[in-house]
C-alpha positions as CSV (number, residue, x, y, z in Angstrom):
1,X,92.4,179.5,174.2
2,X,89.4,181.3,173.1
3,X,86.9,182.5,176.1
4,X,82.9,182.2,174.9
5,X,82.0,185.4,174.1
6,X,79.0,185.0,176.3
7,X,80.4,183.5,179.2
8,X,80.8,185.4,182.6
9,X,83.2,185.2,185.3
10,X,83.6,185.3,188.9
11,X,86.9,187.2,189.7
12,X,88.2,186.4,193.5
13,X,88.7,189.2,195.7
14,X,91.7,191.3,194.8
15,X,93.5,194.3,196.1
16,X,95.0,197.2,193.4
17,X,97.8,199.5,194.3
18,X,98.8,201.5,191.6
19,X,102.2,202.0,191.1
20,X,103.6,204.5,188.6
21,X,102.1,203.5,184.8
22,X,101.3,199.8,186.6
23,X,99.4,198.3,188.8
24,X,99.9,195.8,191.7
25,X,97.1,193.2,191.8
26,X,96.9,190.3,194.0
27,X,95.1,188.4,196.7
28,X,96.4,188.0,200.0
29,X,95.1,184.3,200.4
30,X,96.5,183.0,197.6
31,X,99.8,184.8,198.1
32,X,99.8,185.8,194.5
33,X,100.8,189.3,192.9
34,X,101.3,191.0,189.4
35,X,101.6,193.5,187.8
36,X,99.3,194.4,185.3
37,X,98.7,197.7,183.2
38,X,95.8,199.8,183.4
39,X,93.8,198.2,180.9
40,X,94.5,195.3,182.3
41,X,92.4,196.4,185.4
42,X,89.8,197.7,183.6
43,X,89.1,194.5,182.8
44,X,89.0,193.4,185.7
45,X,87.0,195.9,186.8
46,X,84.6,194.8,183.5
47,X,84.6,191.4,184.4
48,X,83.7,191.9,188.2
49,X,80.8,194.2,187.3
50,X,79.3,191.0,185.2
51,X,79.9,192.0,181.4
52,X,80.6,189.4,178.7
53,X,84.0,189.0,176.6
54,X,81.7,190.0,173.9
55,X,80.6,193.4,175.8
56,X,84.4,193.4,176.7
57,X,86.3,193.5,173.1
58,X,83.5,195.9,172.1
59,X,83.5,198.7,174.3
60,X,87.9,198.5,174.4
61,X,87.3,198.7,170.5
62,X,85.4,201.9,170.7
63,X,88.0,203.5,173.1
64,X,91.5,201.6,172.3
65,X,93.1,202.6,169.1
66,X,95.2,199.5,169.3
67,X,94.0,196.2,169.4
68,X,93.6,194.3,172.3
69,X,93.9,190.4,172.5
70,X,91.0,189.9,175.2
71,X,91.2,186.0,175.0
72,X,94.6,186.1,175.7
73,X,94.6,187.9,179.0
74,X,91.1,186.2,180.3
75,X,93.4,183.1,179.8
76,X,96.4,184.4,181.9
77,X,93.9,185.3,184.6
78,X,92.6,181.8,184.7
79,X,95.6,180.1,184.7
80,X,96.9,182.0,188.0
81,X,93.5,182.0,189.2
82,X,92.0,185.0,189.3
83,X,89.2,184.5,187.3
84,X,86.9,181.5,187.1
85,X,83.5,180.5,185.0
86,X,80.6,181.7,186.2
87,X,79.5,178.0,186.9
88,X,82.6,177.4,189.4
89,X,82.3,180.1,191.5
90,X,80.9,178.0,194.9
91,X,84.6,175.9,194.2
92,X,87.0,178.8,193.5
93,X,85.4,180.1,196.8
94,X,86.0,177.0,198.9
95,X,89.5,176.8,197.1
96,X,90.1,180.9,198.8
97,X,89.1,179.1,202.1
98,X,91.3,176.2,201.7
99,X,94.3,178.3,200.9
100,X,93.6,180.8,203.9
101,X,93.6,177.7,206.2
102,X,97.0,176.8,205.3
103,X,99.7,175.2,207.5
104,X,101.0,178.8,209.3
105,X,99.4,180.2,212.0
106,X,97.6,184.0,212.0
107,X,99.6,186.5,213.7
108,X,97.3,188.5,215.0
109,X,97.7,191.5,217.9
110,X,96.1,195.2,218.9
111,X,96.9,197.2,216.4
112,X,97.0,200.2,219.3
113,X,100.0,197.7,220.6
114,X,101.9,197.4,217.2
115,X,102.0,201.1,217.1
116,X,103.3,202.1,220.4
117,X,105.9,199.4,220.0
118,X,107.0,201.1,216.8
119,X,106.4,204.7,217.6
120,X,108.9,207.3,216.5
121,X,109.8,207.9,220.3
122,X,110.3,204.5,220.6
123,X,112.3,204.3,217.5
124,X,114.3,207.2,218.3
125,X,114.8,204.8,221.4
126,X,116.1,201.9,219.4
127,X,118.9,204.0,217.7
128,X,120.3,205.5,220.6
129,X,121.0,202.2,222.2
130,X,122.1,201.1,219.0
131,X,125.0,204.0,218.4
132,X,125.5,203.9,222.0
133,X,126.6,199.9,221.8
134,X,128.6,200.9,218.5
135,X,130.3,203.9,220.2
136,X,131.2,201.8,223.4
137,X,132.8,198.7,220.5
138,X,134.8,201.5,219.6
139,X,135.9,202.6,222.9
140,X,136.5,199.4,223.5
141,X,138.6,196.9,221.6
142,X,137.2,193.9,223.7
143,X,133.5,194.6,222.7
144,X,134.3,194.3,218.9
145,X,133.2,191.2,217.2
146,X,135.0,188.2,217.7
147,X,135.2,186.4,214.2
148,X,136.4,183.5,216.7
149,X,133.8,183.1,218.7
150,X,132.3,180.2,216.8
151,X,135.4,178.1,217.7
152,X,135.9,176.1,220.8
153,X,138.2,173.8,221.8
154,X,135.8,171.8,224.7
155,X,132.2,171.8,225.3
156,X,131.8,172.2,221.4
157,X,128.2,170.9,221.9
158,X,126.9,172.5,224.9
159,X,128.3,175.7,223.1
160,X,126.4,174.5,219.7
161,X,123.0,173.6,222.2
162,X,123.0,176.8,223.7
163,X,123.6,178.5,220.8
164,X,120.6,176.8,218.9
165,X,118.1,177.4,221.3
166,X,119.5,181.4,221.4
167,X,119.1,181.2,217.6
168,X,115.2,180.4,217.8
169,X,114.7,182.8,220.3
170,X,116.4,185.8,218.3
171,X,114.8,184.2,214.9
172,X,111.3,184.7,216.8
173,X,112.2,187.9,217.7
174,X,113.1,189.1,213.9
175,X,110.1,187.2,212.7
176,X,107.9,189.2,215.9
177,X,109.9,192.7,214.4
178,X,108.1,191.8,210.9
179,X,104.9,190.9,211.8
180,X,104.5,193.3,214.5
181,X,105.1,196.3,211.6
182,X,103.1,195.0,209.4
183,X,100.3,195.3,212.4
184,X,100.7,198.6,213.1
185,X,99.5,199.3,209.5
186,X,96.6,197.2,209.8
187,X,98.1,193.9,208.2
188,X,97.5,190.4,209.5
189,X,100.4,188.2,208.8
190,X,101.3,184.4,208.9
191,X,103.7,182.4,210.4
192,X,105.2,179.2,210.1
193,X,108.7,177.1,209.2
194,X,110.0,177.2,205.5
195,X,113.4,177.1,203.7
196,X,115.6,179.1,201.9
197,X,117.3,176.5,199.5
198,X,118.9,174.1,202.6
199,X,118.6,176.8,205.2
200,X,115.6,176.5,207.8
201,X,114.1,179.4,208.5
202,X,110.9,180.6,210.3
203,X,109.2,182.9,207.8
204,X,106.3,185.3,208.4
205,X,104.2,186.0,205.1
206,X,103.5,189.8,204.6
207,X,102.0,189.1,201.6
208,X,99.3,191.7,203.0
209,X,101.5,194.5,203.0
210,X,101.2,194.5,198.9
211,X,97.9,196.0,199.9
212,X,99.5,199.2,201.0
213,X,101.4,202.2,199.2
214,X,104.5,201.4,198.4
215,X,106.0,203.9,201.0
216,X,104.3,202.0,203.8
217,X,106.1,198.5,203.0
218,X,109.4,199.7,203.8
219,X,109.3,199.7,207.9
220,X,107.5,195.7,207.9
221,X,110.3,194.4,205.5
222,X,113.2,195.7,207.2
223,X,111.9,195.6,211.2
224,X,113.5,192.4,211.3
225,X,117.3,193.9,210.7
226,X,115.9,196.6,213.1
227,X,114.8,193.7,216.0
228,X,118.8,192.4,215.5
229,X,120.7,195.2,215.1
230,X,118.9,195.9,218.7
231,X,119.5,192.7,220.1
232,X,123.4,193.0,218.6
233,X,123.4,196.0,220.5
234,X,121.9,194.7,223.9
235,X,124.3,192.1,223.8
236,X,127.5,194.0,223.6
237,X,126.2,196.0,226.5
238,X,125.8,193.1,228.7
239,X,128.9,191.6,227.4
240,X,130.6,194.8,228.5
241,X,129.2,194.5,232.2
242,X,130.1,190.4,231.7
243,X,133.5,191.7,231.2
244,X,133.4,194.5,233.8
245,X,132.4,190.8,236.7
246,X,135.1,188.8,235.9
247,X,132.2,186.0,234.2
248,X,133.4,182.6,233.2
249,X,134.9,182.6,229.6
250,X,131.9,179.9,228.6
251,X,129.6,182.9,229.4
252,X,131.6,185.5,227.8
253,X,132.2,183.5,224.4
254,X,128.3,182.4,224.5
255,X,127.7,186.2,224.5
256,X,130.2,187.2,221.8
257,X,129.4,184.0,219.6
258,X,126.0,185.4,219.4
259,X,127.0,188.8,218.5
260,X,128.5,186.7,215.6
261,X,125.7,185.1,214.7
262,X,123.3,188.0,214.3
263,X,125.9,190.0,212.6
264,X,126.2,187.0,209.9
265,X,122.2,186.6,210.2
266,X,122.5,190.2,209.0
267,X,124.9,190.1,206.5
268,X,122.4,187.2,205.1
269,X,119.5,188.8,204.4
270,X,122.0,190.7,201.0
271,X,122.2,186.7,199.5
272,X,119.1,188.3,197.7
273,X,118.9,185.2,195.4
274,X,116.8,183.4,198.5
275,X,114.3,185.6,199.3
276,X,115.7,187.4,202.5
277,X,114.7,190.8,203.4
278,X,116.5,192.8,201.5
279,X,114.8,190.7,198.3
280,X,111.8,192.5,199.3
281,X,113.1,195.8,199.4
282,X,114.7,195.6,196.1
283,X,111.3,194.1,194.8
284,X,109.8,197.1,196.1
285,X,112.2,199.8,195.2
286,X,111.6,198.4,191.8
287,X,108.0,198.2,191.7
288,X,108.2,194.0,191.0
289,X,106.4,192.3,193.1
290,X,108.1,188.8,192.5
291,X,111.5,189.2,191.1
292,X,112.4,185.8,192.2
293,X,109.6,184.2,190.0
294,X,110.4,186.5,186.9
295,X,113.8,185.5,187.2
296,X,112.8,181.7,187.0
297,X,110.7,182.2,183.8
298,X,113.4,184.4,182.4
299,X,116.3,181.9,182.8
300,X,114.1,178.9,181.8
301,X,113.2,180.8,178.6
302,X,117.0,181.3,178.0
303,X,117.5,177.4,178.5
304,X,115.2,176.7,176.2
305,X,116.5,178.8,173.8
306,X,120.2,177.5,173.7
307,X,119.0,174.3,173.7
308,X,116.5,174.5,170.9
309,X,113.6,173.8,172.9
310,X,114.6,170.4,174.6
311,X,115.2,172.0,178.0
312,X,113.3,174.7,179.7
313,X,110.5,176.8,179.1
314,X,109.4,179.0,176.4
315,X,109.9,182.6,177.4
316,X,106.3,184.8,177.5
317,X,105.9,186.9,174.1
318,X,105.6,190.1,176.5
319,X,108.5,191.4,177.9
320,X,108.6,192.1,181.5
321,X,108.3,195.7,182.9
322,X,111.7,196.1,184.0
323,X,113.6,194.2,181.8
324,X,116.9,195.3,183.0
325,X,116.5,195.0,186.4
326,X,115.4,191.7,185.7
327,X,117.9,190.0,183.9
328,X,120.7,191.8,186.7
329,X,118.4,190.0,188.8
330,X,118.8,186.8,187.2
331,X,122.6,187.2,187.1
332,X,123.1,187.8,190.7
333,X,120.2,184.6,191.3
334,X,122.3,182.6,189.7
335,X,126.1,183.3,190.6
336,X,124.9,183.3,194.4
337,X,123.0,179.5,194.0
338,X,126.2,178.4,192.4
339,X,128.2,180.0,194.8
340,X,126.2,178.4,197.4
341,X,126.6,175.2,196.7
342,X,130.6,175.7,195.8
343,X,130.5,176.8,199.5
344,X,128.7,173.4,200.6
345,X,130.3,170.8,199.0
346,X,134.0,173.0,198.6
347,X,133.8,174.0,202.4
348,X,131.2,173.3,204.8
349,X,131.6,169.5,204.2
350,X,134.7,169.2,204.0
351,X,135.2,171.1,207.3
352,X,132.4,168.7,209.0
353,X,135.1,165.8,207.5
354,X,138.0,167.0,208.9
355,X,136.4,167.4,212.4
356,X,134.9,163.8,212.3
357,X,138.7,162.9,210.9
358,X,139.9,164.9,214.2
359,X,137.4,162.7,216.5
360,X,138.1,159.2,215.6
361,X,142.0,160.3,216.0
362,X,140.9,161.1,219.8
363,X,139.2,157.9,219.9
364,X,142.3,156.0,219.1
365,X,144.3,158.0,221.7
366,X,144.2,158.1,225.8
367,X,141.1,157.4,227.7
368,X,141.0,161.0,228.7
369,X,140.7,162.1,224.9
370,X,137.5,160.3,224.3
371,X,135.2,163.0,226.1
372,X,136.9,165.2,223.8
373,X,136.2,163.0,220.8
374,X,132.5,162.2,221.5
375,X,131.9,166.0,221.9
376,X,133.4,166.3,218.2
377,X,131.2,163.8,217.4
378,X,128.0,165.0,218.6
379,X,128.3,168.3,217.2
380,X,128.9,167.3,213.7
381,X,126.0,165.1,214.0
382,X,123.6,167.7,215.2
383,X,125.2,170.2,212.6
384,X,124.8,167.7,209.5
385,X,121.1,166.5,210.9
386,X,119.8,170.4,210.7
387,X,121.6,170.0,207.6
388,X,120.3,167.3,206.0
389,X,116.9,168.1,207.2
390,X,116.8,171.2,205.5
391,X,118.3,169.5,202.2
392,X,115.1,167.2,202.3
393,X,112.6,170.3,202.8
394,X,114.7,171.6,199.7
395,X,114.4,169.1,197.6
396,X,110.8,168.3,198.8
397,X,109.3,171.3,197.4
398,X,111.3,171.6,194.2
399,X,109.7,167.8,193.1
400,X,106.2,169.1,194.7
């Protein structure tokens, strides 16, 4: 595609963080960030201040002792939308406006709030109750994690009930962790329910926080690992004062199973390949701001290649900043999705079979078994429904 050499364009608001030899451009609305060298933003810079193509090619000419193909960025800019036609401006602004009034909800809250909440005092707080709850688990072999916890021989529901609705309240409380950091620089996030391949997760966009130096990302992305490692740590104190008043052993394994949980929730954010919080980090450290995407186009373009051009996608003629990092990237993307589902289909369901197997066995025995059955029962069905729900928000946005 050629641009008219007279033509101008509108270019939607955009934020620039430079970042070594590259920059970081993006809009907060759309969600959308690249990286882009420095010439690259003088064009922006160009094209905002009204000149031509024409004006554009000529005055990089004077200065550029290499050629540089104009047409063929202003068409990359177009196509992810940062740049439009003079003549659609009044729609590219009422598209902005659409995408800001999107499904989440604004997290907003005083920024003087956000700050004392995350305070070095307050983080010096954090810690010490965190090494104190680790140095009491090692003082005490009954505070340690119980990799058994999960496992119940009654009650198996009310155990999997309570254990949802404690869930959502410690997935707010990561989600708060984020958003809450990325306040106290300023940033107002979003909020809302997503998925990470069949997983359901509430998600808080920080999108903003591209806005910032690249030092300043690192508290928001990782406050939510701070907000559980805290509530791990609060929880192993009261289960050691549970312990201490002789409380029921529903109560105590409640406690300890959701020790587990957050301790797996933890170990979750490395699956990297799903965009968890650690992702971000690495994106960061890395100066990428979308390693997930990259990874896509650079796999598709390998498909296509071993395949002659019948399956995937071309590959872009210019090669990514950090190449390496990107195709270890794409490695680890796609051993842990394979992985994944080897785990589904080789384990999780099978397990779900076997205790619907164990069920119908109760059903078929004495009358006092059938409690014990329909328990079974319910929990596989509430386990396989939040399963299968999350499957269809999967598969949803893959054909969307």
């Amino acid at each position: 595609m050629s641009a008219t050499i007279e033509e101008r364009y509108f270019v939607i608001p955009l934020s620039e963080q430079q970042e070594g030899d590259l920059y970081v451009v993006g809009n907060t609305d759309l969600g959308d960030f690249y990286q882009f060298p420095e010439q690259g933003v003088q064009i922006l810079r160009m094209l905002r201040s009204g000149e031509t193509p024409a004006a554009i090619k000529s005055r990089l000419a004077a200065v550029s002792a290499e050629p540089v193909d104009v047409d063929d960025f202003l068409h990359q800019l177009t196509q992810i939308g940062f740049i439009h036609p003079e003549s659609r401006r009044q729609q590219a602004q009422q598209d902005l406006q659409d995408a800001a009034r999107d499904s989440r909800r604004t997290f907003s809250v005083d920024r003087r709030v956000a700050k004392a909440i995350f305070s070095p005092p307050m983080l010096a707080c954090y810690a010490a109750v965190i090494l104190y709850a680790a140095f009491d688990a090692v003082v005490h072999p009954q505070l340690r994690l119980n990799i058994d916890a999960f496992y119940i021989e009654t009650n198996k529901t009310a155990l999997l009930l309570a254990m949802m609705v404690l869930s959502l309240v410690q997935t707010i409380l990561h989600e708060l962790g984020h958003m809450l950091a990325a306040a106290r620089q300023g940033i107002v996030s979003k909020y809302g329910i997503g998925n990470r391949m069949w997983n359901i997760v509430a998600e808080s966009d920080l999108t903003g926080i591209l806005t910032l130096p690249k030092a300043k990302r690192y508290l928001p992305m990782l406050a939510g690992l701070l907000v559980d490692a805290l509530s791990a740590a609060l929880l192993t104190i009261l289960l050691g004062f549970l312990l201490r008043h002789d409380a029921g052993p529903f109560t105590i394994q409640l406690v300890q199973a959701m020790i587990l949980e957050i301790v797996i929730g933890m170990a979750w954010q490395f699956n990297v390949f799903v965009k968890t919080d650690i992702y971000f980090v690495i994106c960061n450290i890395f100066s990428d701001p979308d390693l997930d995407a990259g990874a896509r186009i650079y796999l598709r373009g390998i498909l296509n290649r071993i395949t002659l051009g019948r399956f995937g996608t071309k590959a872009p003629a210019a090669s990514p900043a950090n190449l390496a990092v990107l195709r270890i990237f794409s490695l680890v993307w796609l051993f842990g999705r394979i992985l994944s589902l080897l785990i589904l289909f080789g384990v999780f369901l099978p397990t779900m079979g076997r205790y619907l197997g164990s069920a119908i066995q109760l059903l078929n025995q004495s009358p006092t078994s059938v409690w014990m059955a329909c328990d079974t029962i319910l929990y596989v069905a509430i386990t396989l429904t939040i399963l299968g729900t999350g499957m269809y928000m999967w598969i949803k946005n893959k054909s969307s």
